[in-house]
C-alpha positions as CSV (number, residue, x, y, z in Angstrom):
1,X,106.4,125.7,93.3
2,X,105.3,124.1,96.8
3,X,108.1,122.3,98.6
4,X,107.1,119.7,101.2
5,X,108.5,116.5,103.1
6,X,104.9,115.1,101.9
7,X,101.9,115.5,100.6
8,X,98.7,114.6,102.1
9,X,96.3,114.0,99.7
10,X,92.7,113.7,101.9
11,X,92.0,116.1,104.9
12,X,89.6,113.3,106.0
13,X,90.3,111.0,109.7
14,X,93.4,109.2,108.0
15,X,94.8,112.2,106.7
16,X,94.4,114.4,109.3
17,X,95.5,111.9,112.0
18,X,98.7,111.5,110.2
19,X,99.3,115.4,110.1
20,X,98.4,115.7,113.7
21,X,100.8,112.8,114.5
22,X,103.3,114.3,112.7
23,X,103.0,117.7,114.9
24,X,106.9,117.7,116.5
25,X,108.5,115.3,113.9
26,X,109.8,118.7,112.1
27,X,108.4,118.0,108.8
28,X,106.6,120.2,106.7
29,X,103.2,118.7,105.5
30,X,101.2,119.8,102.7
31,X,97.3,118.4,103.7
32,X,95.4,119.0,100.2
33,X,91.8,118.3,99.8
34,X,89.2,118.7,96.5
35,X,86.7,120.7,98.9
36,X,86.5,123.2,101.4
37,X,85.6,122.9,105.2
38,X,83.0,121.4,106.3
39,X,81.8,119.2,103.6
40,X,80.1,116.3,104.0
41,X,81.0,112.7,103.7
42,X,78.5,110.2,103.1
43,X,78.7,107.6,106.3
44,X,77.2,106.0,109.0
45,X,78.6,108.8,111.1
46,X,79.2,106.4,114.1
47,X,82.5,107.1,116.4
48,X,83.2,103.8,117.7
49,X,84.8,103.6,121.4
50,X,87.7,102.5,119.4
51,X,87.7,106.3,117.7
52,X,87.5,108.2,120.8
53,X,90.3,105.6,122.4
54,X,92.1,106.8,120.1
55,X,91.6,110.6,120.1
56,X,93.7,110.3,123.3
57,X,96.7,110.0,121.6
58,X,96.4,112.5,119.3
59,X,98.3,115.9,119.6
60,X,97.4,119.4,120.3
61,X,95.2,118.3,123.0
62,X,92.3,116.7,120.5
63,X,90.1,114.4,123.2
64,X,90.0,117.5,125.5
65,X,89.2,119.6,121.9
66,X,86.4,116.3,121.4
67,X,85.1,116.9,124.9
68,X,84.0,120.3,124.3
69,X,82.6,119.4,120.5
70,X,79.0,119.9,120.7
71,X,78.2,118.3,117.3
72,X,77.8,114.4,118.6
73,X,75.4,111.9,120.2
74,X,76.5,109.7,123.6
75,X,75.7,105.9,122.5
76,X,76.7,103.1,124.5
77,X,75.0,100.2,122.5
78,X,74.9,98.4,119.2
79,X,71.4,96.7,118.6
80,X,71.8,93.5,116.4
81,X,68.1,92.9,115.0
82,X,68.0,89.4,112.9
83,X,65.9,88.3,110.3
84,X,63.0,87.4,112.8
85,X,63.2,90.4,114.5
86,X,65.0,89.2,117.5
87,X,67.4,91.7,118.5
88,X,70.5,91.8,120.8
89,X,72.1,95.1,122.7
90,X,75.4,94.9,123.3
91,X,77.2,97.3,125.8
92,X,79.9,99.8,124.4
93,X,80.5,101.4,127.8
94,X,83.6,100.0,129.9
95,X,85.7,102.5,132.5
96,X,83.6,105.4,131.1
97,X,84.4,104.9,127.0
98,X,81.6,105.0,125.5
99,X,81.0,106.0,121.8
100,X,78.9,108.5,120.0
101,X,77.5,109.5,116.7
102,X,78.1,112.5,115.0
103,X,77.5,113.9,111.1
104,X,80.9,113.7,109.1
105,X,80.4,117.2,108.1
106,X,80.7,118.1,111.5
107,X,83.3,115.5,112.7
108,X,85.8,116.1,109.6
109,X,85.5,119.8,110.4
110,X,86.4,119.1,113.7
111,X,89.2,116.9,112.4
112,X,90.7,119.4,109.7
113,X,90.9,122.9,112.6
114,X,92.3,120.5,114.8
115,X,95.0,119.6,112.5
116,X,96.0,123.1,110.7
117,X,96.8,124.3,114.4
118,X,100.0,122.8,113.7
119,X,102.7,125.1,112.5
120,X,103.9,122.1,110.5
121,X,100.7,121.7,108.3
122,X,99.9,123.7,104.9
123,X,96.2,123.7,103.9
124,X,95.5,123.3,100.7
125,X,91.7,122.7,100.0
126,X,89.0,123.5,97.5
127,X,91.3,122.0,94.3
128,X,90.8,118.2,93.1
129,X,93.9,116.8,92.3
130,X,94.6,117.0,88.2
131,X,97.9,114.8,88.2
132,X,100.7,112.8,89.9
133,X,103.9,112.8,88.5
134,X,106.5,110.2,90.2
135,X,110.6,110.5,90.0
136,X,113.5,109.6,91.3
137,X,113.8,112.5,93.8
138,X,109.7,113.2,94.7
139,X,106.3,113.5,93.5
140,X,104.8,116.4,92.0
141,X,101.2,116.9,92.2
142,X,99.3,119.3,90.1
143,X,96.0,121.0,91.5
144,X,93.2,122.0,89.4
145,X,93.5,125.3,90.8
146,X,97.2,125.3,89.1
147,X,99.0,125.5,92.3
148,X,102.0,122.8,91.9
149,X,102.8,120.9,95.1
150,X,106.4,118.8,95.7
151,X,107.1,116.3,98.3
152,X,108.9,113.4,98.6
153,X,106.6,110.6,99.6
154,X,102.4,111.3,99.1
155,X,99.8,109.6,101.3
156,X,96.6,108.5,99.6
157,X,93.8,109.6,102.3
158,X,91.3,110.3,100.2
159,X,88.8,108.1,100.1
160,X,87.4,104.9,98.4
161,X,88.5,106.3,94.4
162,X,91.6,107.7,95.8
163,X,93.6,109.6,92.8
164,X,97.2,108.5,94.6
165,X,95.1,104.6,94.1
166,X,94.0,105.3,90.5
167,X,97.8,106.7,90.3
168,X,100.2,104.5,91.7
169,X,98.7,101.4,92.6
170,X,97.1,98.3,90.2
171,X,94.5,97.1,92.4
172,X,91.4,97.2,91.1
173,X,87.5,97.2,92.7
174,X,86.8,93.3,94.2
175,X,83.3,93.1,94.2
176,X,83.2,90.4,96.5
177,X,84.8,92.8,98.9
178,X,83.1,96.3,98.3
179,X,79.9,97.0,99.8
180,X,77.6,99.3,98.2
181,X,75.8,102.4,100.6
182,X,72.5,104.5,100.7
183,X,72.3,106.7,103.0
184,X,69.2,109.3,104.3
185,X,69.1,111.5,106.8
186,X,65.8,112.1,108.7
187,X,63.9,113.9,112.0
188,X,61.8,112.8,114.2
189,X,62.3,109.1,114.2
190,X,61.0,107.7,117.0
191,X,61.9,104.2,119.3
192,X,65.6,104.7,119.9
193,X,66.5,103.2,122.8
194,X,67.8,104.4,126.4
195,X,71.3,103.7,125.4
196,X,71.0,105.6,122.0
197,X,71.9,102.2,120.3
198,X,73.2,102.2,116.5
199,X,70.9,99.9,115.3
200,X,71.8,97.3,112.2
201,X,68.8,95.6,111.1
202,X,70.2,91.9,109.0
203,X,66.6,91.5,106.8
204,X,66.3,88.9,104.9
205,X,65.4,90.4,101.9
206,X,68.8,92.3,102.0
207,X,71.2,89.6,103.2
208,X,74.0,89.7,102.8
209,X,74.1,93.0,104.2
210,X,71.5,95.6,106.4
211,X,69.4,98.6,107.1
212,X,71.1,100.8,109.8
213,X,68.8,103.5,112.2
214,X,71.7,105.8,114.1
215,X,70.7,108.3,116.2
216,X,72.3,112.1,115.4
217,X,72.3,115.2,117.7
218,X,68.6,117.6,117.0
219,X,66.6,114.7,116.9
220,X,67.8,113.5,113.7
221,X,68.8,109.9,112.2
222,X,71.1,108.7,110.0
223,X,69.3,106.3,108.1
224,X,70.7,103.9,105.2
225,X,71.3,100.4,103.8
226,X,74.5,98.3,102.8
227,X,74.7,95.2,100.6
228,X,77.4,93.1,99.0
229,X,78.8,94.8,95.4
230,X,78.5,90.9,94.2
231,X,75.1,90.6,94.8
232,X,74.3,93.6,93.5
233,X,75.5,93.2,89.9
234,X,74.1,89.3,90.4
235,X,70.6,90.4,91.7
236,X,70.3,93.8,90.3
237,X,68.0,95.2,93.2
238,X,66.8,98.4,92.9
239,X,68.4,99.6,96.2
240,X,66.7,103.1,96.6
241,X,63.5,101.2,96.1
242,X,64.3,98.7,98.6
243,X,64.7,101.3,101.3
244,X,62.1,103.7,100.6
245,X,59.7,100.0,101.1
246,X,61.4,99.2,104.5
247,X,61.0,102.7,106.2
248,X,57.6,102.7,104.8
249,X,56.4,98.8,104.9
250,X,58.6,96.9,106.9
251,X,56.5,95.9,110.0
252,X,59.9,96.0,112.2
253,X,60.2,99.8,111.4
254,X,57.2,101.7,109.6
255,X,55.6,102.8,112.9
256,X,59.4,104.1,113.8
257,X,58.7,106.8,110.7
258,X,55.2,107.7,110.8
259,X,55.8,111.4,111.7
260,X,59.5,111.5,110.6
261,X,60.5,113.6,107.8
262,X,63.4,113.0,104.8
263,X,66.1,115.7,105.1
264,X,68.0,115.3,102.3
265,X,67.3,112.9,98.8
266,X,68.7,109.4,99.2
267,X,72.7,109.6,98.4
268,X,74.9,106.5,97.3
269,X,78.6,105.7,98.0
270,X,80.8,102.5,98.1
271,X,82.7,100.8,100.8
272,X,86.1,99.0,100.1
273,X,85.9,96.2,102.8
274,X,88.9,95.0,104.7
275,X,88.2,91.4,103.6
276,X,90.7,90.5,101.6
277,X,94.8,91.9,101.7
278,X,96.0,94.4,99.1
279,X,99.1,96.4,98.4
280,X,99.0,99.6,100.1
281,X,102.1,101.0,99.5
282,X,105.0,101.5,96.8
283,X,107.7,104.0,95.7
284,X,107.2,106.6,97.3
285,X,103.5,106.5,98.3
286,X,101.5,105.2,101.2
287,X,97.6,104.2,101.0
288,X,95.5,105.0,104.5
289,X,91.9,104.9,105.5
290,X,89.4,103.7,103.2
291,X,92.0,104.3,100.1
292,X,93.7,101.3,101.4
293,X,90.9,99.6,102.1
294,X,90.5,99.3,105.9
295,X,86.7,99.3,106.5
296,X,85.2,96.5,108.9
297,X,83.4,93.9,106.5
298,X,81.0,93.6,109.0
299,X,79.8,96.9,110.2
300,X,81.1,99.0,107.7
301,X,82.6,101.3,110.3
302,X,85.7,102.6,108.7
303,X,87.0,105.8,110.9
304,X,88.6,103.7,113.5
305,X,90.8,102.0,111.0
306,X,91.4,105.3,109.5
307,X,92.6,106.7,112.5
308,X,95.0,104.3,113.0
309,X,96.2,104.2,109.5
310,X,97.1,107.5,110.2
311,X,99.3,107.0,113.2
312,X,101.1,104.0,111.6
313,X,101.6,106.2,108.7
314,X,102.8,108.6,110.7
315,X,105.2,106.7,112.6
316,X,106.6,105.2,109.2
317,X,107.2,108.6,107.6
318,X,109.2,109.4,110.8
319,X,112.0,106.7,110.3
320,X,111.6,107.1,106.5
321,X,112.7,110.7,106.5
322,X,115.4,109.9,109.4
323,X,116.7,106.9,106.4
324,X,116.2,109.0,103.4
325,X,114.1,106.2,102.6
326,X,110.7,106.3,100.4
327,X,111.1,103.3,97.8
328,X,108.8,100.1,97.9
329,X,111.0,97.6,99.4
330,X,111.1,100.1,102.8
331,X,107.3,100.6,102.5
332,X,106.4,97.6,102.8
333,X,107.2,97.7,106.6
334,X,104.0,100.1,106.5
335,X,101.8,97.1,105.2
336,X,102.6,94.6,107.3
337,X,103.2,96.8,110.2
338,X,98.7,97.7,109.4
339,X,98.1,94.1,108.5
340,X,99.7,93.3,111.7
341,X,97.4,95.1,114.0
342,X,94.0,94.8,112.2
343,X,94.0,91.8,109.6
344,X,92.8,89.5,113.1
345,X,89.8,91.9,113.5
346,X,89.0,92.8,109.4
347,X,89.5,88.7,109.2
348,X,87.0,87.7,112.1
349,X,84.9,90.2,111.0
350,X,84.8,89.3,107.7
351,X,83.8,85.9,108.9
352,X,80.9,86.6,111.1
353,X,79.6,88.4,107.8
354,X,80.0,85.4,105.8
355,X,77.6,83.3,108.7
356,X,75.1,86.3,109.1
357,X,74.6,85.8,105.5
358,X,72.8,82.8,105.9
359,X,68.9,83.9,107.6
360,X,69.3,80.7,110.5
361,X,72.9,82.1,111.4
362,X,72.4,84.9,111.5
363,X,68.8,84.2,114.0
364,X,71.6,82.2,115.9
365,X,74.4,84.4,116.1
366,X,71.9,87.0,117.5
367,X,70.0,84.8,119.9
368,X,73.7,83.9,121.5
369,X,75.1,86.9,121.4
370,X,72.3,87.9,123.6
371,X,73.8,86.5,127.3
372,X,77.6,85.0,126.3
373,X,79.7,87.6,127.0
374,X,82.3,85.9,124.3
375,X,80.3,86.6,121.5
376,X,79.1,89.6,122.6
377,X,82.9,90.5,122.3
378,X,83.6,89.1,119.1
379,X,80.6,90.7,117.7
380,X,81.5,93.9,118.5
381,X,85.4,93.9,117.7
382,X,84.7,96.0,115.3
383,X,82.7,98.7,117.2
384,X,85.4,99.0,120.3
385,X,88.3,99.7,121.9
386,X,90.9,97.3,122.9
387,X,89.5,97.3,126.5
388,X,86.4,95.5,124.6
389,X,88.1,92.8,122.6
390,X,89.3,89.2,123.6
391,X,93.3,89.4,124.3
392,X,94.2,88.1,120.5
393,X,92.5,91.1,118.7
394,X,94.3,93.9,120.7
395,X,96.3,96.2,118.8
């Protein structure tokens, strides 16, 4: 028997952030995860400003560690390309923050060494979680590898079918507010531009949602397509299909891909957007990252928000332990404490995705956004750091 003040369950951003912030609190942390390191994640790999802000705060020196990782892309754009093609690039950079792109099986990797430095942190990866069993005093949770783990509160960080979710919690999938993913990894796509823009492409054969082009270190591309769960199950599109014919057909992009070569077959994951609020917490357990459901409903960037999951975690489990306290009633602080610094963005967000829905909105959105600064900023709330955002989204 493992004994631990928690359990981390998801060696991912969230849960890594949270054992990193937890580096001097003097409690033991057990960070489990079902694979080994580096495994891959299937993403938009983009590191907004927002992420790298954020580094900064971390311990064990991580943005000076972040400097020196080689595995990453400098961007300091987001291209907004509408339904007729028009497109808008909006600036990341501000007092030399700018963001970058890097493949999750690099950037969790990164993550993960950075956090086991801590003398506080127990690894335990390569074992899927078999079972959660909740009492008065802790939670015990089983490994398939037989190894038996006890802690008194466990974090969910793992992910969009979390097992501390499927556990603990009796929220269920919203397909109003889930997004479903393909993503594709390529080389030699051509036509990127100066600034090594991410690029979200809003076509009108796959509103509401769009085709992403992101740049990745060795000439590479992270290629892929999002689109509402909801209209999925009401149109049934064949979504593999549907990107296969734009890289191929589309007149915007085929040129882009006439020498470029697939990498890897075309992969599929969902995204639990931050559109709506949910309970992310209850006796002793906490929800963070994408298990809580923190992802932008607009860009589908999700690592900033799990970031910062991790340090509000982090800062809860501190005066939780100090209180003896791990019951729902004190947990609860945690959700409105997260739904206090990002429901303003996820709601916004979620609102610009409702009017780029519509092909003339979204033409207009993008034709504005081009030279008014406001909605330049609004626009890319969910790609920044606070520097970038009007005064009432700061967090």
């Amino acid at each position: 028997m493992n004994h631990f003040d928690l359990a981390i369950i998801g060696a991912g951003p969230a849960g890594t952030t949270t054992a990193l912030a937890l580096h001097d609190s003097g409690l033991s942390v057990a960070l489990i995860d079902k694979d080994d390191f580096p495994r891959d994640k299937i993403c938009g790999d983009a590191l907004s400003p927002d992420v790298v802000n954020q580094l900064g705060t971390l311990a064990l020196d991580t943005d000076k560690a972040f400097s020196s990782f080689k595995e990453k892309i400098w961007c300091n754009a987001v291209r907004f390309v509408s339904p007729n093609y028009q497109f808008a690039d909006l600036k990341l950079n501000s007092k030399n923050l700018t963001g970058y792109v890097s493949p999750r099986v690099d950037f969790d990797d990164f993550m993960f060494k950075q956090a086991i430095k801590s003398n506080a942190v127990v690894p335990f990866t390569g074992s899927k979680v078999l079972s959660l069993n909740r009492s008065d005093i802790g939670v015990e949770v089983i490994l398939e590898s037989q190894i038996v783990i006890t802690a008194k509160i466990v974090l969910g960080a793992d992910g969009a079918h979390s097992a501390v979710a499927r556990a603990f919690s009796d929220e269920t999938v919203d397909k109003n507010h889930h997004c479903a993913g393909l993503r594709q990894y390529f080389e030699n796509v051509s036509g990127f531009s100066e600034d090594n823009a991410v690029e979200l492409h809003f076509y009108d054969e796959l509103l509401p949602g769009y085709f992403w082009i992101f740049p990745l270190p060795g000439n590479r591309a992270n290629i892929g397509l999002g689109m509402l769960s909801s209209y999925v199950a009401k149109r049934k599109p064949n979504l593999k299909k549907l990107l296969k014919d734009i890289i191929e057909n589309h007149p915007n992009v085929k040129d882009r891909f006439k020498d470029a070569k697939a990498l890897e077959d075309i992969t599929g994951f969902g995204l639990p957007l931050g559109s709506k609020k949910r309970a992310i917490s209850g006796d002793r357990y906490l929800l963070l990252g994408d298990a809580a459901s923190l992802i932008n409903p607009l860009s589908g960037e999700g690592i900033g928000n799990a970031i910062r999951s991790g340090r509000v975690a982090a800062d809860h489990i501190r005066n939780a332990a100090k209180k003896n306290r791990f019951d729902a009633d004190f947990n609860l602080v945690y959700d409105k404490e997260i739904y206090r610094r990002m429901w303003g963005e996820l709601r916004l967000n979620y609102w610009i995705q409702i009017a780029m829905r519509n092909k003339r909105l979204c033409n207009v959105i993008v034709k504005y956004a081009i030279g008014n600064k406001f909605i330049q900023r609004l626009v890319l709330s969910g790609f920044s750091a606070n520097q970038f955002k009007p005064k009432f989204l700061r967090n």
